[in-house]
Each structure stands twice: as structure tokens, then as C-alpha cells.
C-alpha positions as CSV (number, residue, x, y, z in Angstrom):
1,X,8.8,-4.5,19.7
2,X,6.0,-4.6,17.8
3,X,4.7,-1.1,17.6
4,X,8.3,-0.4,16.4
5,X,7.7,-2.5,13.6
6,X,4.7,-1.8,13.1
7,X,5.6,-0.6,9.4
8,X,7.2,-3.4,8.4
9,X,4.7,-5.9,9.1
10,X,2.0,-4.2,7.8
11,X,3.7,-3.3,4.6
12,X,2.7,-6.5,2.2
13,X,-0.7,-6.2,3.7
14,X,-1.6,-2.8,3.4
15,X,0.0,-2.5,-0.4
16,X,0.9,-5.3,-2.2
17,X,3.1,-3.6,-4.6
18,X,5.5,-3.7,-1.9
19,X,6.1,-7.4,-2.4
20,X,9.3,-8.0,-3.9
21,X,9.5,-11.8,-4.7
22,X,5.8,-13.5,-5.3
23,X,7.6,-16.7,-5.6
24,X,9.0,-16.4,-2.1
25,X,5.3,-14.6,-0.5
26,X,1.9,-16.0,1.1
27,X,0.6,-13.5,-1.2
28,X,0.0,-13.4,-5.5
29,X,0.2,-10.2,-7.2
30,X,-4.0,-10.4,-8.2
31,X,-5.0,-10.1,-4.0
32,X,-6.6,-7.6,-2.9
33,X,-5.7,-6.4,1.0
34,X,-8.9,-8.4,2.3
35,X,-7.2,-11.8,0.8
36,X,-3.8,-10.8,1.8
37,X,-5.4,-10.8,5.3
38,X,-7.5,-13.5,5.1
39,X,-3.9,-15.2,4.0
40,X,-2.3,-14.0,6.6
41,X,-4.7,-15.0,8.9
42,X,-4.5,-18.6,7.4
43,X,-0.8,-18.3,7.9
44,X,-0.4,-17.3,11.4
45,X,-3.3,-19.8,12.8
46,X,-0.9,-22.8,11.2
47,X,1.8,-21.7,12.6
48,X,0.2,-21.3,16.2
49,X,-1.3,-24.3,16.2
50,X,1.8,-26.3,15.1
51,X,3.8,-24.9,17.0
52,X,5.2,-26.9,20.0
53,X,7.0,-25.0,22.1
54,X,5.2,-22.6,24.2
55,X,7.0,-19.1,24.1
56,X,6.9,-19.2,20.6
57,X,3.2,-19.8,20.6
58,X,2.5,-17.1,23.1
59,X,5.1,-15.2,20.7
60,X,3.3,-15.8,17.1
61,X,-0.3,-15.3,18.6
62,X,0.9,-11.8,19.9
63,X,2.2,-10.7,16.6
64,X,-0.8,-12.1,14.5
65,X,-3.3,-10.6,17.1
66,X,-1.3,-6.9,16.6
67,X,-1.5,-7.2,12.9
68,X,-5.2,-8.3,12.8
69,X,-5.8,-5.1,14.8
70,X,-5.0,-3.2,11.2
71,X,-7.5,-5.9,9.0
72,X,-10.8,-3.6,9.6
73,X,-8.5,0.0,9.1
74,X,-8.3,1.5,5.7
75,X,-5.1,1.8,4.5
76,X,-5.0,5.6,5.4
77,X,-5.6,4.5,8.6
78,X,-2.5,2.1,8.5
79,X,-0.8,5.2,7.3
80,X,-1.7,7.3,9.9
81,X,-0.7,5.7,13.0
82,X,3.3,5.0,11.3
């Protein structure tokens, strides 16, 4: 499920003119794709660690992990493997 999404969740990372509504968004229009990560990261590691019920741990800590996979690519990179 990821891999097929792969695009989408990498998408506000990668280029953050992609982001539609800042007020909605982890993310400000002034980050580069090293704070977007780092704010992602930030994000995800909440979420994990408040989250009580199990699956949806083991569920959030396998998406965060695929994305992170991306954090040391260039964007080309990103690109690539769509």
C-alpha cells in the first residue's frame, strides 16, 4: 500500500509548492525539504508515541519509517523511483 502511494506521501516533502492550504499543513511556505522532514519526523514520532492502540502504532511507524527512506535522496531521486 505504500509503494503505491508512494507519490502522494512524498509530494509535500519533496516540493513544497505542492502544498495547497499552509493553514491546514505541518509545513510553512519558507521550509526547505530538510525542515519539512525534520517536521515530519517530529509529526510522526508524536503520533507513535501517543498512540494507544497497537495496530495503529505498528501502522504509523511503518509509514513514517517508508517515508524517512526518501529524507537522504535528492529529489531527483524521489522522482526517479515514481
Amino acid at each position: 500500500i505504500l509503494e503505491t502511494y508512494q507519490n502522494f506521501l512524498l509530494e509535500p516533502l519533496e516540493d513544497g509548492e505542492t502544498i495547497l492550504d499552509y493553514d491546514e499543513s505541518l509545513y510553512t511556505p519558507d521550509m526547505s525539504r530538510t525542515e519539512r522532514y525534520q517536521a515530519f519526523r517530529s509529526s510522526m514520532d508524536q503520533r507513535v508515541s501517543s498512540s494507544k492502540n497497537p495496530n495503529a502504532k505498528k501502522v504509523l511507524q511503518a509509514m513514517r519509517d517508508f517515508v524517512l527512506e526518501f529524507e537522504n535522496n535528492d529529489q531527483s531521486d524521489a522522482a526517479a523511483s515514481s
